[in-house]
C-alpha positions as CSV (number, residue, x, y, z in Angstrom):
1,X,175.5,304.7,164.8
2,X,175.8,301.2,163.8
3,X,173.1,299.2,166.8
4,X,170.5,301.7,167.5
5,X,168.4,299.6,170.0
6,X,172.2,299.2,171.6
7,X,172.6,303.2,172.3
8,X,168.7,303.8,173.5
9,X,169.0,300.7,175.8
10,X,172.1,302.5,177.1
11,X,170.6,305.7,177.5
12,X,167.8,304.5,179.8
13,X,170.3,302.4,181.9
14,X,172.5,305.6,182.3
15,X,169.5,307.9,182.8
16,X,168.1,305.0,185.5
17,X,171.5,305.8,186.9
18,X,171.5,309.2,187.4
19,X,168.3,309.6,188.3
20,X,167.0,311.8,185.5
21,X,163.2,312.4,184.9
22,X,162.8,311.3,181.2
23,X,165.0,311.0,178.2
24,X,165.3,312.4,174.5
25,X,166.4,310.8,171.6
26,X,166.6,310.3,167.7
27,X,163.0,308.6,166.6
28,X,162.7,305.1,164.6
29,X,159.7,303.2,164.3
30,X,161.7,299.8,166.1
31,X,162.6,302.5,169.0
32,X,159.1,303.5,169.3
33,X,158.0,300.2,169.4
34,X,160.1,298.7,172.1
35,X,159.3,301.9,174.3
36,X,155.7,301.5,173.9
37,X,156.3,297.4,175.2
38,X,158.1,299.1,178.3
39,X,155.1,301.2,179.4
40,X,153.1,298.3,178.6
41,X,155.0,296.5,180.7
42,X,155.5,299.3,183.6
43,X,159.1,300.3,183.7
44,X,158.1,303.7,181.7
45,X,155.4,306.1,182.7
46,X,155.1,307.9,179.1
47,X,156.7,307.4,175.7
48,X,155.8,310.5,173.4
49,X,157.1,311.7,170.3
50,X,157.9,315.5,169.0
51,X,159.4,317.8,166.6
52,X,158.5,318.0,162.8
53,X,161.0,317.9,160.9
54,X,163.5,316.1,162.8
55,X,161.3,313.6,165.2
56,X,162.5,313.0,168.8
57,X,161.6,310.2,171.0
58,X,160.8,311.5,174.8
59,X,160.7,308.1,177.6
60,X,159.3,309.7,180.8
61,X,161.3,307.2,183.4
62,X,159.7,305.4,186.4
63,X,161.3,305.5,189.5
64,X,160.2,303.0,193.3
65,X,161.6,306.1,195.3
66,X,165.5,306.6,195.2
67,X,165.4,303.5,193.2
68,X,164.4,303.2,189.0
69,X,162.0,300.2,188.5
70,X,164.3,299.0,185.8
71,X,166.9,297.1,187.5
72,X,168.8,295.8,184.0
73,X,168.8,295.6,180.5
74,X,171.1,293.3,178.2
75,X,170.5,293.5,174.4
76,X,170.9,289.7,172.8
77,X,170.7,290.2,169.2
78,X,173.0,292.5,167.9
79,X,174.1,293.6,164.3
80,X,177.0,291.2,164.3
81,X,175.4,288.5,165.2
82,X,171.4,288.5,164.9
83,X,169.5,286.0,167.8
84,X,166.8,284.3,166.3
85,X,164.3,281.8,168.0
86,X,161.3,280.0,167.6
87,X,158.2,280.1,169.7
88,X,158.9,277.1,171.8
89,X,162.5,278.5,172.5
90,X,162.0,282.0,173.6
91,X,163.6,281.8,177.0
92,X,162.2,283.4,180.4
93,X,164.2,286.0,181.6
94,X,164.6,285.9,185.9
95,X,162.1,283.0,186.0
96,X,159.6,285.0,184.3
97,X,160.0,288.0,186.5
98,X,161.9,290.0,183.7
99,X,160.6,290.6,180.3
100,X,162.1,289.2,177.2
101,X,161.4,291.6,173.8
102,X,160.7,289.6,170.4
103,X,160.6,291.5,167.2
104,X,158.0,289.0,165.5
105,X,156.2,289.1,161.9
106,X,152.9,290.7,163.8
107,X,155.2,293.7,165.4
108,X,157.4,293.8,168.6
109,X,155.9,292.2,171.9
110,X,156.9,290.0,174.8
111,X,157.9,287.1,175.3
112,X,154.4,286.3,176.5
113,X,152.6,287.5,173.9
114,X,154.7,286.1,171.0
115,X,154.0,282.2,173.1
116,X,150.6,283.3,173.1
117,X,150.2,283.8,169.4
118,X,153.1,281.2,168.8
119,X,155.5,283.5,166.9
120,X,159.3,283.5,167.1
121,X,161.5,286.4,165.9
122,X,164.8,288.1,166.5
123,X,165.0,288.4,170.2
124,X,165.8,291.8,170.8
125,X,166.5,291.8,174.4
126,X,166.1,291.4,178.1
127,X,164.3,293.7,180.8
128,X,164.2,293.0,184.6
């Protein structure tokens, strides 16, 4: 799997789509990260992590009804061609209704946060 953050981005989207209750898969430390920004954020209800010898990420979805609360996702920076950007040009995804995810020196965090602390990173990609 060359773009990791590509395939679990996917996976929600597709699991969004089908309406599943939660998803499972292979465990990094940049996955776990960015799930732990989307319950911070509201768009997950629990982000947990099993198995011993081969870890396994589990993202407990969140659903408004028929509906799940995460309309899209876009990932920017890719491994072809990495997005980097400074703290004054982090950009506001939806008018600042969506949620833009920085990968900074200090860890991964919003858009918010990182203008806050005045950190830029690779921007790893957008949430609404």
């Amino acid at each position: 799997m060359s773009d990791p953050i590509s395939d679990m981005l996917t996976r929600i989207r597709n699991a969004g789509r089908a309406l599943l209750p939660a998803i499972e898969l292979p465990h990094s430390s940049i996955k776990e990260n960015v799930a732990n920004v989307l319950k911070q954020q509201g768009y997950v209800t629990e982000v947990s992590v099993d198995g011993k010898p081969l870890k396994k990420l589990k993202i407990k979805l969140k659903y408004d009804g028929k509906k799940s609360v995460i309309e899209g996702l876009k990932r920017v920076s890719k491994p072809g061609l990495r997005k980097y950007v400074g703290a004054t040009a982090i950009p506001r995804v939806r008018g600042g209704l969506g949620v833009a995810i920085v990968s900074t020196s200090e860890g991964v965090m919003t858009d918010v946060q990182a203008r806050k602390k005045n950190l830029g990173g690779e921007l790893l990609c957008y949430i609404w």
